[in-house]
C-alpha positions as CSV (number, residue, x, y, z in Angstrom):
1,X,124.8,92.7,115.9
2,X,122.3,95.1,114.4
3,X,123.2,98.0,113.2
4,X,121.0,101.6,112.5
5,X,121.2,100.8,108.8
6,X,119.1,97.6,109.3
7,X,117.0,98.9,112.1
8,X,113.1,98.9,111.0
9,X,110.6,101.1,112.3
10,X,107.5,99.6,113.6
11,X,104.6,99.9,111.5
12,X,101.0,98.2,111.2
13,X,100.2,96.8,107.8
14,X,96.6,96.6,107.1
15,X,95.4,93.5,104.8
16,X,92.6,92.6,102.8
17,X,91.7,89.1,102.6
18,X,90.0,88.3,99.5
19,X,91.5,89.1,96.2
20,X,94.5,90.0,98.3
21,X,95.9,87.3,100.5
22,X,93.7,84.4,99.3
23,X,91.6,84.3,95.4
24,X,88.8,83.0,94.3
25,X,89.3,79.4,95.0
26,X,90.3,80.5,98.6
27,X,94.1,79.3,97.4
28,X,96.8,81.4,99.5
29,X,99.5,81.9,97.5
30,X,102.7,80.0,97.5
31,X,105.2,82.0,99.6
32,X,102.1,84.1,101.3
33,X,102.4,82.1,104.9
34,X,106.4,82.8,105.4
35,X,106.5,86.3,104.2
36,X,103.5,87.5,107.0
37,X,106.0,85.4,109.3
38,X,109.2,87.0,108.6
39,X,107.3,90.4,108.8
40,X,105.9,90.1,111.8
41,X,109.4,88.7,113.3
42,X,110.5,92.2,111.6
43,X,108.5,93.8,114.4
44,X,105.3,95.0,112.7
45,X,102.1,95.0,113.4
46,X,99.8,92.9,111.1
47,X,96.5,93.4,110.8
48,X,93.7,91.5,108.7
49,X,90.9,93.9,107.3
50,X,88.1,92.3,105.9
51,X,84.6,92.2,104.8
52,X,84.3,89.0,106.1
53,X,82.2,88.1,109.1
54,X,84.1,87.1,112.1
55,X,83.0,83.5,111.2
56,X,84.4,83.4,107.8
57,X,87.9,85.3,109.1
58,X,88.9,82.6,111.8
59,X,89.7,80.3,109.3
60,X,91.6,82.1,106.8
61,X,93.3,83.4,109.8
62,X,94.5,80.1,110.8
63,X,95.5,79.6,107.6
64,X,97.7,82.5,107.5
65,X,99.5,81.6,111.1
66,X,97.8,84.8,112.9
67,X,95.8,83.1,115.4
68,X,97.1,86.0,117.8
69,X,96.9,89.8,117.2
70,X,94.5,91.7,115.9
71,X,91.4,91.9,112.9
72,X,88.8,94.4,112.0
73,X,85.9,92.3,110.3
74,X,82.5,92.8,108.7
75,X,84.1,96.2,107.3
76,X,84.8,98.2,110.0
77,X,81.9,97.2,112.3
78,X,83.8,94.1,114.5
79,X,87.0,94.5,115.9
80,X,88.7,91.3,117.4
81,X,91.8,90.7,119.5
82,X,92.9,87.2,118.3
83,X,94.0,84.9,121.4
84,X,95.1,81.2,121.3
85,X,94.4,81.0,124.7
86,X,90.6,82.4,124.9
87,X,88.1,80.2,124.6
88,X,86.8,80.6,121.5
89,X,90.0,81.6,120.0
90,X,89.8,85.6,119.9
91,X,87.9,88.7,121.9
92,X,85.4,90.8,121.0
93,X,87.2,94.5,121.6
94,X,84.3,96.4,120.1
95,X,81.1,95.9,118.2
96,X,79.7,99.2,116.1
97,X,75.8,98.3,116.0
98,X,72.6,99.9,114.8
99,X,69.3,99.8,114.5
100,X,68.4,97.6,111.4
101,X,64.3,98.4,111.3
102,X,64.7,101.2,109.0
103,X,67.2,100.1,106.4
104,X,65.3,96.8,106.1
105,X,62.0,99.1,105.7
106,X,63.7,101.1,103.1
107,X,65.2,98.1,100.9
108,X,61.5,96.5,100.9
109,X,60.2,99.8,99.3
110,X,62.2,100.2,96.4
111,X,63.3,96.3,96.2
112,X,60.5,94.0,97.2
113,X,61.9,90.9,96.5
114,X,65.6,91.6,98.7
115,X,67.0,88.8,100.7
116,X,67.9,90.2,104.0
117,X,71.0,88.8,106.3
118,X,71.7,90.0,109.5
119,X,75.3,89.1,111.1
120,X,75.6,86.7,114.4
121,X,79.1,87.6,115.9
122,X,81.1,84.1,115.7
123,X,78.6,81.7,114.4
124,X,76.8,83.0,111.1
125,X,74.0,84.9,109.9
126,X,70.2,85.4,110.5
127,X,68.4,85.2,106.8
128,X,64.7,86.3,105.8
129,X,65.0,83.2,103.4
130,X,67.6,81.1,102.2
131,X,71.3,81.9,100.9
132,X,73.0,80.0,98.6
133,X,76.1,77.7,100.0
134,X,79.0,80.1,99.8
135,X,77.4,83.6,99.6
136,X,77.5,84.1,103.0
137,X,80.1,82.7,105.7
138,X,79.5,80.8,108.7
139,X,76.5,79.2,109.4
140,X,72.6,80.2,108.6
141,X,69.0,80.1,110.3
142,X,65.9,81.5,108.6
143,X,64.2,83.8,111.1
144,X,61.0,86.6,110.1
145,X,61.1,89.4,109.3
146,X,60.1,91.1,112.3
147,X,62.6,89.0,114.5
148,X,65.3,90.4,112.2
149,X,64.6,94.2,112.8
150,X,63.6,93.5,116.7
151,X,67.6,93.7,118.0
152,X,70.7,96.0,116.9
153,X,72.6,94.8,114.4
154,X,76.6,95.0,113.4
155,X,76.2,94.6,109.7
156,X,73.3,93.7,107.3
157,X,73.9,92.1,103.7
158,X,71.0,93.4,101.0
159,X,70.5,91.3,98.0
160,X,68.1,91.8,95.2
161,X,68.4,92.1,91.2
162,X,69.7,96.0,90.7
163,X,69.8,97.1,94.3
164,X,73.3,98.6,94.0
165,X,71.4,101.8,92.5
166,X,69.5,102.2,95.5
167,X,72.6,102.6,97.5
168,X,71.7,106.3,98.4
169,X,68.3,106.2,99.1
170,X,69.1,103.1,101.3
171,X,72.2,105.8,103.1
172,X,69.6,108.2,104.4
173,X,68.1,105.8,106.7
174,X,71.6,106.6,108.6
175,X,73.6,104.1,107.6
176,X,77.1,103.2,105.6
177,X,76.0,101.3,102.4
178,X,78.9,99.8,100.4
179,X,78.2,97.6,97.4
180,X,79.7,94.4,96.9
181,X,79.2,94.3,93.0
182,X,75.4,95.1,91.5
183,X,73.1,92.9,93.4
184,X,75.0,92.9,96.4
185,X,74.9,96.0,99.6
186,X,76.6,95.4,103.0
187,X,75.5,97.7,105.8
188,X,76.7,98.7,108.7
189,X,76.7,101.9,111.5
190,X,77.0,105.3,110.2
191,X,80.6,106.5,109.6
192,X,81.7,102.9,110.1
193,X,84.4,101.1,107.9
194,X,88.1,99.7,108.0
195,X,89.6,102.9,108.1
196,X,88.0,104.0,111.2
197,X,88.8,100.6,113.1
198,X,91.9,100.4,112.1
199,X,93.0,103.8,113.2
200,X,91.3,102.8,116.4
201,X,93.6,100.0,116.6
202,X,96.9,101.8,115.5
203,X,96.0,104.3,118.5
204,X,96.0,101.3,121.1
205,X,99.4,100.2,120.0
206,X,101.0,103.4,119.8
207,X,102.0,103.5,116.2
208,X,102.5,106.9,114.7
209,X,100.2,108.0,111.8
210,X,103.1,108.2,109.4
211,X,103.8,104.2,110.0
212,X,100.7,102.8,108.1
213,X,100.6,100.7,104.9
214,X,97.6,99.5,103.5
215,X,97.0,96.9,100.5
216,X,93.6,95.5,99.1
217,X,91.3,95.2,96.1
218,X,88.1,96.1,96.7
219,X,85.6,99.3,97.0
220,X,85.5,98.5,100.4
221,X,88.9,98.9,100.6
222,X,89.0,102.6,99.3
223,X,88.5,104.4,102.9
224,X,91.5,102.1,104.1
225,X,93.6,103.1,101.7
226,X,93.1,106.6,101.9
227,X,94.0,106.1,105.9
228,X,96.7,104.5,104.9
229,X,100.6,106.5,104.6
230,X,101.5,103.6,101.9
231,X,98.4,102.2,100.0
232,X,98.6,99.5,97.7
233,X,96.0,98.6,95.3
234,X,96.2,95.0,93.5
235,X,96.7,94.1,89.9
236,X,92.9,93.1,89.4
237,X,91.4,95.8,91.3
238,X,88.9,98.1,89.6
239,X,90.0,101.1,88.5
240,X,88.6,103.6,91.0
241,X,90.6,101.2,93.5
242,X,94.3,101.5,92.1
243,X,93.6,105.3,91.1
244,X,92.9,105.9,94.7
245,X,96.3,103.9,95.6
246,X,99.6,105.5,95.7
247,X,101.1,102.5,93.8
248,X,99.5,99.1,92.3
249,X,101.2,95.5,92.5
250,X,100.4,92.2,90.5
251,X,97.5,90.6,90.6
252,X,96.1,87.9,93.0
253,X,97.4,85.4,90.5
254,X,100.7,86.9,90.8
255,X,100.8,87.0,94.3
256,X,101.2,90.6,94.5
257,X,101.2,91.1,98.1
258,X,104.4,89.6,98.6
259,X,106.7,92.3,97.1
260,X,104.7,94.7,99.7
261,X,105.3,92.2,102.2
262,X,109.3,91.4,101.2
263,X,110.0,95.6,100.9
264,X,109.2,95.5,104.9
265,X,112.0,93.6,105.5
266,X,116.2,93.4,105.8
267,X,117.6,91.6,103.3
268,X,118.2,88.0,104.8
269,X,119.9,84.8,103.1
270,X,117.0,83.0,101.2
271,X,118.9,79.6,102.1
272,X,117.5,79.8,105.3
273,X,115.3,78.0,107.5
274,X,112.4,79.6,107.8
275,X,113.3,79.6,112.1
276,X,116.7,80.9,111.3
277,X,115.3,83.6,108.9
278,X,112.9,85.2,111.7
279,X,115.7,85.0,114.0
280,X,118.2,86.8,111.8
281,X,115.1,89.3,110.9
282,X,114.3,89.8,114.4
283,X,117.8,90.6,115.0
284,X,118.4,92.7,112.4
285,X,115.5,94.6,112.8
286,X,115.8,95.7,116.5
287,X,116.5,98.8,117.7
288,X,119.3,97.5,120.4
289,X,120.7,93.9,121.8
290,X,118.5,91.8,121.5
291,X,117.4,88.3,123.6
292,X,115.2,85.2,122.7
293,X,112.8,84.3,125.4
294,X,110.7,81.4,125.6
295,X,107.8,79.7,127.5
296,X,107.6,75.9,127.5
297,X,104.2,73.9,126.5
298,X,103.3,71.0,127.5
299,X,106.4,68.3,127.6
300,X,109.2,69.1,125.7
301,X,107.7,71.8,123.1
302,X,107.8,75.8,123.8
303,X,104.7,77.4,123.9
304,X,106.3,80.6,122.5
305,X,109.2,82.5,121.1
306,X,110.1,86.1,121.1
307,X,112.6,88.6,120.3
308,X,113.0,91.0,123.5
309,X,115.1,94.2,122.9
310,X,116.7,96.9,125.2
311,X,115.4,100.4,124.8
312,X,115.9,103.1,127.7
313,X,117.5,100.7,130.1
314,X,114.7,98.2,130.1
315,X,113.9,95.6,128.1
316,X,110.7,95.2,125.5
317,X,109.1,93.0,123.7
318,X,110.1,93.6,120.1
319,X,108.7,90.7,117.9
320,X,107.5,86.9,117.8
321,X,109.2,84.5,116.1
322,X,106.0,81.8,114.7
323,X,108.2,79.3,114.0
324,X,109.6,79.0,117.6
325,X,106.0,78.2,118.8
326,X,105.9,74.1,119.2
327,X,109.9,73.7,118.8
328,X,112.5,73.1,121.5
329,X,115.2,75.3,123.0
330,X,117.9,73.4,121.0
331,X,116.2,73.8,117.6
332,X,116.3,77.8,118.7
333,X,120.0,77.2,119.3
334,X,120.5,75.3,116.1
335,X,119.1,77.9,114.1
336,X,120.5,81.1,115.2
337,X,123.8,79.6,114.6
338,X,122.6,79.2,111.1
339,X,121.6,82.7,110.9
340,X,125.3,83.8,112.3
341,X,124.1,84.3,115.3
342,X,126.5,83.6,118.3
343,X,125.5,83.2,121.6
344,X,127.5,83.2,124.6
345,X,128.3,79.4,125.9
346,X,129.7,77.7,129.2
347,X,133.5,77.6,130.0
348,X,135.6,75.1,128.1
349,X,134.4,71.8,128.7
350,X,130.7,73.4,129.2
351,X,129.7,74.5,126.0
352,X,126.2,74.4,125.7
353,X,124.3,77.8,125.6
354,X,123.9,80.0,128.5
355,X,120.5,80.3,128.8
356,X,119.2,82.0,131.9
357,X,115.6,82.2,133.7
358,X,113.0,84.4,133.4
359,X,109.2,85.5,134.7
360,X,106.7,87.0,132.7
361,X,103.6,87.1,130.8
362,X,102.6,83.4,132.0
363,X,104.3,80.1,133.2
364,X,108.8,80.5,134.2
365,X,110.8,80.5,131.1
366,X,114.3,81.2,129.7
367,X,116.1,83.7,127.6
368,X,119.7,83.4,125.5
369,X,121.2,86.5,124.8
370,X,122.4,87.4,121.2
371,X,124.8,89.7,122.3
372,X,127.6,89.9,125.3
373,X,125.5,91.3,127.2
């Protein structure tokens, strides 16, 4: 049974991606995938903060197991709800555009020769001339001039020899200009960057201010960490980064997310499966008793598992467990006995689990109590 000393108060932990979950050879390191799932079994709120556009996040997201949830993108100016079962994958919640005619006019002054992209929510970019493969993600179409400037815009990448320097001159058009190393601007709305989505986001679920960690690498990054209660700055960061951070970890190469990640969480017995680990985390973690409910698939397999915990009579939603998703009801049995986790069984002579129905969010399904309740 949980107890107030291993009781965890929510909070929403805001990630970079690049040069914090995944480096420069887009290798996540080893360890990365089952820490994000034992913290969000912990009942936080995890949050992908990126630079990336929408089409270059999807993947990485995959990757990382948080195909549901939610992501800020393109730095601030795209925030996404993340859904399995939408179409595409995810929902636009909100798309912070502007007017890209006089930026563009401005970087053609003092830089003649810029490339200009221009974002396409979900599918890739509109280029005045070519990009190399890898510079920008998601697909590419070469389009004028004029077509580019003709429709609002969520975010802009400037590149040209030097054009960092013209990062002011390029602001008083009304715009946020953030460089992405010397020959490299990203642009977006006035006012607009992680920080300001995020806290968006944080509102909607209800997390307090003082509930907020932050860890990433980049000068895009420095607004989020300054929202941030907790920042983190990585080992390889620039040095304007980690002096803005109230602490700095190891480097990408280290993996030095994961002792932010792991100092989130109860201590639980590393021998573990990784489905009897969430369990014991969820458990541990919850501020009362605490039941496992589940929604089957299709055939045998369950579409979900989560941890559901009373609070003021009723009972809530506390956390998902990602490795119940595509198991069975018997491997959830199996391995909360392996976390010490009894559940009540059938009379003698009946001893399977007592697991009892339930409606919700979506098709019947069942729930087995970890308590004797």
């Amino acid at each position: 049974m949980n107890t107030a000393a291993t009781t965890c108060m929510r909070m929403l932990v805001a990630l970079d991606i690049d040069g914090t979950l995944i480096d420069s050879d887009r290798r996540i390191p080893s360890g990365t995938v089952e820490a994000l799932d034992l913290v969000r079994a912990a009942g936080h709120e995890v949050i992908l903060a990126t630079g990336r556009s929408l089409a270059g996040l999807l993947p990485i997201a995959t990757r990382l197991g948080l195909t549901t949830g939610w992501a800020v993108c393109s730095n601030g100016a795209l925030t996404i709800h993340l859904d399995r079962t939408a179409p595409s994958g995810y929902d636009v919640v909100e798309a912070r555009s502007f007017d890209p005619g006089p930026v563009i006019r401005r970087a053609l002054d003092v830089a003649p020769s810029v490339r200009v992209a221009i974002e396409e929510i979900g599918w890739g970019w509109r280029t005045s001339s070519p990009f190399e493969p890898g510079e920008l993600n998601g697909q590419q179409k070469t389009v004028l001039l004029a077509d580019l400037m003709a429709e609002p815009a969520t975010r802009i990448a400037l590149t040209a020899p030097g054009i960092r320097r013209y990062a002011d001159t390029l602001r008083a058009t009304g715009v946020t200009a953030t460089p992405q190393g010397a020959d490299w601007l990203d642009v977006t709305a006035q006012g607009v960057n992680k920080a300001v989505a995020l806290d968006v986001v944080r509102t909607h679920l209800g997390i307090p201010t003082g509930r907020t960690v932050a860890v990433g690498d980049g000068v895009n990054d420095l607004d989020m960490l300054a929202w941030a209660t907790r920042s983190v700055a990585m080992g390889q960061a620039p040095a304007i980064v980690r002096s803005a951070a109230d602490q700095t970890t190891d480097t990408i190469d280290q993996a030095g997310a994961l002792p932010v990640l792991r100092s989130l969480l109860p201590g639980v017995d590393s021998a573990h499966s990784p489905l009897a680990a969430q369990l014991a985390t969820a458990e541990r973690t919850a501020p009362g008793p605490v039941v496992l409910r589940v929604w089957h698939g299709i055939g045998p397999d369950l579409a979900r598992c989560e941890a559901w915990t009373l609070q003021n009579g009723r009972w809530v939603r506390h956390a998902p467990i990602p490795s119940g998703v595509g198991t069975t009801m018997r491997a959830i049995e199996s391995a909360a006995l392996e976390a010490g986790l009894p559940y009540p069984r059938g009379d003698e002579g009946r001893r399977r689990a007592q697991w009892r129905s339930v409606t919700g969010d979506g098709p019947a399904g069942f729930e087995l109590s970890l308590s004797d309740l």
